[in-house]
C-alpha positions in Angstrom: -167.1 -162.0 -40.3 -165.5 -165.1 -38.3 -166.6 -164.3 -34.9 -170.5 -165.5 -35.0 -170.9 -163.7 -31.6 -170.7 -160.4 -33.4 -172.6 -160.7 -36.7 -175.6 -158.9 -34.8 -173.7 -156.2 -33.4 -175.4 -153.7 -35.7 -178.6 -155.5 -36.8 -179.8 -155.0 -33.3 -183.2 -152.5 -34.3 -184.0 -154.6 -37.1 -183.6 -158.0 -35.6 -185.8 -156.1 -32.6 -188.3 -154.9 -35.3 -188.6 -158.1 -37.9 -187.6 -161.2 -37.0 -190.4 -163.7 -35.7 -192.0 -164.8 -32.7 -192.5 -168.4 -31.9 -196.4 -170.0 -31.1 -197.2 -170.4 -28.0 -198.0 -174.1 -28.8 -193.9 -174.7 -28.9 -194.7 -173.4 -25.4 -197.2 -175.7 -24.9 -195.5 -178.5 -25.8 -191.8 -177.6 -24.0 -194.2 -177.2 -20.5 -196.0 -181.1 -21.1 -192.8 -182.7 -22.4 -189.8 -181.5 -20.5 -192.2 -181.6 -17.1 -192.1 -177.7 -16.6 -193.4 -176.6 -13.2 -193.5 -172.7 -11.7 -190.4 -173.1 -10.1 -188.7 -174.2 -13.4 -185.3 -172.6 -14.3 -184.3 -172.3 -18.2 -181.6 -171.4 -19.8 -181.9 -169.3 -23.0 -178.5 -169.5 -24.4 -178.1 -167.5 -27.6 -180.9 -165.1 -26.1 -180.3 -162.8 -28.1 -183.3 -159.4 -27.8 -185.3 -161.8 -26.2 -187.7 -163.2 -28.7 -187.7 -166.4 -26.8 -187.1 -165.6 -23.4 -190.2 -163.5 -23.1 -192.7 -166.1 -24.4 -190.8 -168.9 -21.5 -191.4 -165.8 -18.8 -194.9 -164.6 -19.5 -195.5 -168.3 -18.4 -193.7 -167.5 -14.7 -190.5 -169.4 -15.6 -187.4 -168.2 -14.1 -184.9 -167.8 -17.5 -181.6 -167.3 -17.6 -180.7 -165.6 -20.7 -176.7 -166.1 -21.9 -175.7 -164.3 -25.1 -172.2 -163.0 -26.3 -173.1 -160.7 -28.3 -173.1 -156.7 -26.1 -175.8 -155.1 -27.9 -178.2 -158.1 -28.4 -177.7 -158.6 -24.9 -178.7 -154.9 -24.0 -181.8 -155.0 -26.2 -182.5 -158.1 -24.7 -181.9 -156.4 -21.4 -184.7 -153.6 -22.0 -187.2 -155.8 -23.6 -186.8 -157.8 -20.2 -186.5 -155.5 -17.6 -190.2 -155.6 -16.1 -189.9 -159.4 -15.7 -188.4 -160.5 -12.1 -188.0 -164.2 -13.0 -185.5 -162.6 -15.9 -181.8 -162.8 -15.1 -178.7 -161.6 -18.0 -175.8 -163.3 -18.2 -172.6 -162.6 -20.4 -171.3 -166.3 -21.8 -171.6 -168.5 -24.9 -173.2 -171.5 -25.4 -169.8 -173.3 -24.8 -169.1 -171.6 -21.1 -172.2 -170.3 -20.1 -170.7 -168.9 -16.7 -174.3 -170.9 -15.1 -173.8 -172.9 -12.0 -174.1 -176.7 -12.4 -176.8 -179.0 -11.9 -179.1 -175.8 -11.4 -180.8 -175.9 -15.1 -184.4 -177.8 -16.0 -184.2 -176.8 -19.9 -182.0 -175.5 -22.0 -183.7 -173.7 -24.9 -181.4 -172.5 -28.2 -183.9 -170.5 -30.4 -182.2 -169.4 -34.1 -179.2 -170.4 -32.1 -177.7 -173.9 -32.1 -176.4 -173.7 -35.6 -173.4 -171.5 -34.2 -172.5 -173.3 -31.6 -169.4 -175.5 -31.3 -171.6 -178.8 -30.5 -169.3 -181.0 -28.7 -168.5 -178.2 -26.4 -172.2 -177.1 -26.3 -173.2 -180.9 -25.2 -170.4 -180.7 -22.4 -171.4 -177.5 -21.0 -174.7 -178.7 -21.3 -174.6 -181.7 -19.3 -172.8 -179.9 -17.0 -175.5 -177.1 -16.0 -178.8 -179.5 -16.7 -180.4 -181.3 -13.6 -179.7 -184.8 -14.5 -183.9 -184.8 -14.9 -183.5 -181.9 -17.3 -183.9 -181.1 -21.0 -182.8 -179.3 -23.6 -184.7 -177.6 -26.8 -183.5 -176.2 -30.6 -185.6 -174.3 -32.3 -185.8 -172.7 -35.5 -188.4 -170.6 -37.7 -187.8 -172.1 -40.6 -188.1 -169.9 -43.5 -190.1 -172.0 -46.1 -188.6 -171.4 -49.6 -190.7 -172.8 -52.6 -194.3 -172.6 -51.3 -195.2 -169.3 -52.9 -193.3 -167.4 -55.9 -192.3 -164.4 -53.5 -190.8 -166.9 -51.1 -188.8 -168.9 -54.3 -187.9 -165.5 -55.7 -187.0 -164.5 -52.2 -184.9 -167.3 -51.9 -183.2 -166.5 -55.2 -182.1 -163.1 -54.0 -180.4 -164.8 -50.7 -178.3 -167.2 -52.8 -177.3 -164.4 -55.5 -176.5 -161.4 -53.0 -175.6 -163.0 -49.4 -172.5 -162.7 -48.2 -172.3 -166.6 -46.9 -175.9 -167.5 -46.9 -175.2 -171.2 -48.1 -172.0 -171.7 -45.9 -174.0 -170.5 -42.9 -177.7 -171.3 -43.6 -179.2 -173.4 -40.8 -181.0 -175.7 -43.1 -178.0 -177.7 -43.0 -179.2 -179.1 -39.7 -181.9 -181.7 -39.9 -183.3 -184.9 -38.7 -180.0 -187.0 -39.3 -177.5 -183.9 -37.7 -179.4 -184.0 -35.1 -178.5 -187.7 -34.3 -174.9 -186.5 -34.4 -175.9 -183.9 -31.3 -178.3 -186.3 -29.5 -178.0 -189.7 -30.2 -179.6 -192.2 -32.2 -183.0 -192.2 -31.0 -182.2 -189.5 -28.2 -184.4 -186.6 -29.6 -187.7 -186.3 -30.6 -189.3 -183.3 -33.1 -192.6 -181.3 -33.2 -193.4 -178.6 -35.6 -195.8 -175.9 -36.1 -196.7 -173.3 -38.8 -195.7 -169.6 -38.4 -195.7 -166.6 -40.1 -195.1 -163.1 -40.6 -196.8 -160.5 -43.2 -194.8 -157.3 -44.4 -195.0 -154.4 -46.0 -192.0 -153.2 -48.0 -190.6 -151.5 -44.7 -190.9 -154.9 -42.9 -189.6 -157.0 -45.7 -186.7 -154.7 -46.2 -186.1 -154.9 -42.1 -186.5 -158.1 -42.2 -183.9 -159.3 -44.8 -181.3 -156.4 -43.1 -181.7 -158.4 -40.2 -180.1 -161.6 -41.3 -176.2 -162.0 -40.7 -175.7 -162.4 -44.5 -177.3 -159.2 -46.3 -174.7 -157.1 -47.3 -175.3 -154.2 -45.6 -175.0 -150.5 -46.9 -171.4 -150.1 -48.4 -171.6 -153.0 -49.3 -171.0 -153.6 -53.5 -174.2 -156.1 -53.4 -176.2 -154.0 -50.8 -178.1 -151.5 -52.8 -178.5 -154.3 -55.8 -180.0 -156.3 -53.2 -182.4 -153.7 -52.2 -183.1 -152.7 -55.7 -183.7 -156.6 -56.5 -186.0 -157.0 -53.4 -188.4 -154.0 -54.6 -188.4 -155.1 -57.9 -189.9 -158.9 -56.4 -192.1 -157.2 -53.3 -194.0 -155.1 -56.4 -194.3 -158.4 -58.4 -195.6 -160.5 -55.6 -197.6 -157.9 -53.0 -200.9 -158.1 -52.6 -202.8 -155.0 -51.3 -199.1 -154.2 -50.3 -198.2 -156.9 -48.8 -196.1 -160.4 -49.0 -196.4 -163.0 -46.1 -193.5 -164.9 -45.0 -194.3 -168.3 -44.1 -192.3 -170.6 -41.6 -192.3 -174.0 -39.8 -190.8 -173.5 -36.1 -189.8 -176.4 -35.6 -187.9 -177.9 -32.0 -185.8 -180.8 -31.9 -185.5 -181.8 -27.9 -183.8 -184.0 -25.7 -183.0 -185.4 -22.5 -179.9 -184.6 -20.1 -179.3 -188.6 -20.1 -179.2 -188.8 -24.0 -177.0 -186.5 -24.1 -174.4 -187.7 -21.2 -175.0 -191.0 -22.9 -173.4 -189.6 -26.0 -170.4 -188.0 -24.4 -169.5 -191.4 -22.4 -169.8 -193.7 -25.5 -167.0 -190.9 -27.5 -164.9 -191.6 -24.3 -166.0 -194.2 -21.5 -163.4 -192.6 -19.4 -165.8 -189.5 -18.3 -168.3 -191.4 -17.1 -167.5 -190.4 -13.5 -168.2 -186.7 -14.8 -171.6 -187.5 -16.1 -174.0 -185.8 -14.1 -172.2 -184.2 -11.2 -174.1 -181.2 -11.9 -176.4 -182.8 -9.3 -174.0 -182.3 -6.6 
């Protein structure tokens, strides 16, 4: 599938069901270094069920959620629902349909790697305060630090339909330059983790935009290959997934500084969000 704002569209109850949290010491940190305050507004672009955007407004942050995708953003809707500071927009990361200037961070979780960046950093620029932030995050999956998560790794590479093409691994310190500038980001990570049992390991690999799903010619050979590595790896019926969530972030001016040195010629555009 082409259109990345529909490769959810029927993954919704598993994505819901397995796919991780973040800690709340990514919290911690996005509150000291981007200068958060209770009258804070954030943009969750990408929300998605709202993994993210719950954790931001347990901490009484107004958050904007943007996300393309109809039935993420209806799960992410329900999950939400109870929290006034919560607010659901339809838009992409590219035109969020957010006023401008009216954004203190910007927060992409399991997100960025989609995005069209040059158009992301535009839009960007264009909603943040020129004081504000923006954050990507990731769980990443470790892959090589136990043999269920090598084998599990295996399995991805033999029987995803575009796991290497899409797998955001491809974005690390030196992308990241690309997005922010030289010297315009700094990174923090943290360890995660998630422990399954078969039901949860199964959800939890359905839930990923490249597992064939059923009809599929590789789907039931990919479950079949799954149980055979959960029975070799369990332990008292169990496997633990391990992660680093890691959060590159970055300044509004790091990123206008970027767009101006591509073309001098926008300068005057820079930062009229603040109007």
């Amino acid at each position: 599938m082409h259109d990345s704002t529909k490769r959810f569209s029927s993954r919704v109850d598993n994505y819901i069901k397995y796919r991780p949290s973040y800690p709340q010491a990514l919290i911690d940190l996005l509150a000291a270094e981007c200068g958060l305050s209770s009258d804070s507004t954030i943009a969750d672009i990408g929300s998605g069920t709202g993994i993210l955007a719950e954790l931001l407004l347990q901490r009484g942050y107004q958050v904007l959620g943007v996300e393309p995708n109809a039935e993420m953003r209806a799960a992410g809707e329900r999950l939400l629902e109870a929290y006034p500071g919560f607010m659901s927009f339809e838009g992409t990361a590219e035109e969020t349909s957010l006023p401008s200037g009216s954004i203190d961070l910007i927060t992409a979780g399991q997100a960025f790697h989609w995005f069209d960046h040059e158009r992301f950093r535009a839009e960007a620029v264009r909603i943040l305060k020129p004081s504000g932030w923006i954050a990507l995050i990731w769980n990443d999956r470790r892959t090589d630090t136990s043999p269920f998560l090598r084998a599990y790794e295996q399995l991805l590479i033999t029987h995803g339909t575009d796991y290497e093409a899409i797998n955001h691994k491809q974005f690390d310190d030196e992308s990241m330059k690309g997005f922010f500038g030289a010297g315009g980001f700094r990174k923090a990570s943290f360890p995660n983790n998630q422990t399954f049992d078969f039901e949860g390991v199964k959800g939890r690999l359905l839930s990923s935009s490249y597992a064939p799903e059923a009809g599929h010619p590789s789907h039931q050979p990919m479950l079949d290959e799954l149980q055979t590595i959960f029975d070799q790896h369990q332990t008292h019926g169990q496997v633990v997934f391990e992660y680093d969530t890691i959060v590159y972030y970055g300044s509004a001016s790091a990123l206008a500084a970027v767009i101006a040195e591509a073309d001098p010629g926008l300068d005057l555009l820079l930062g009229s969000g603040a109007e």
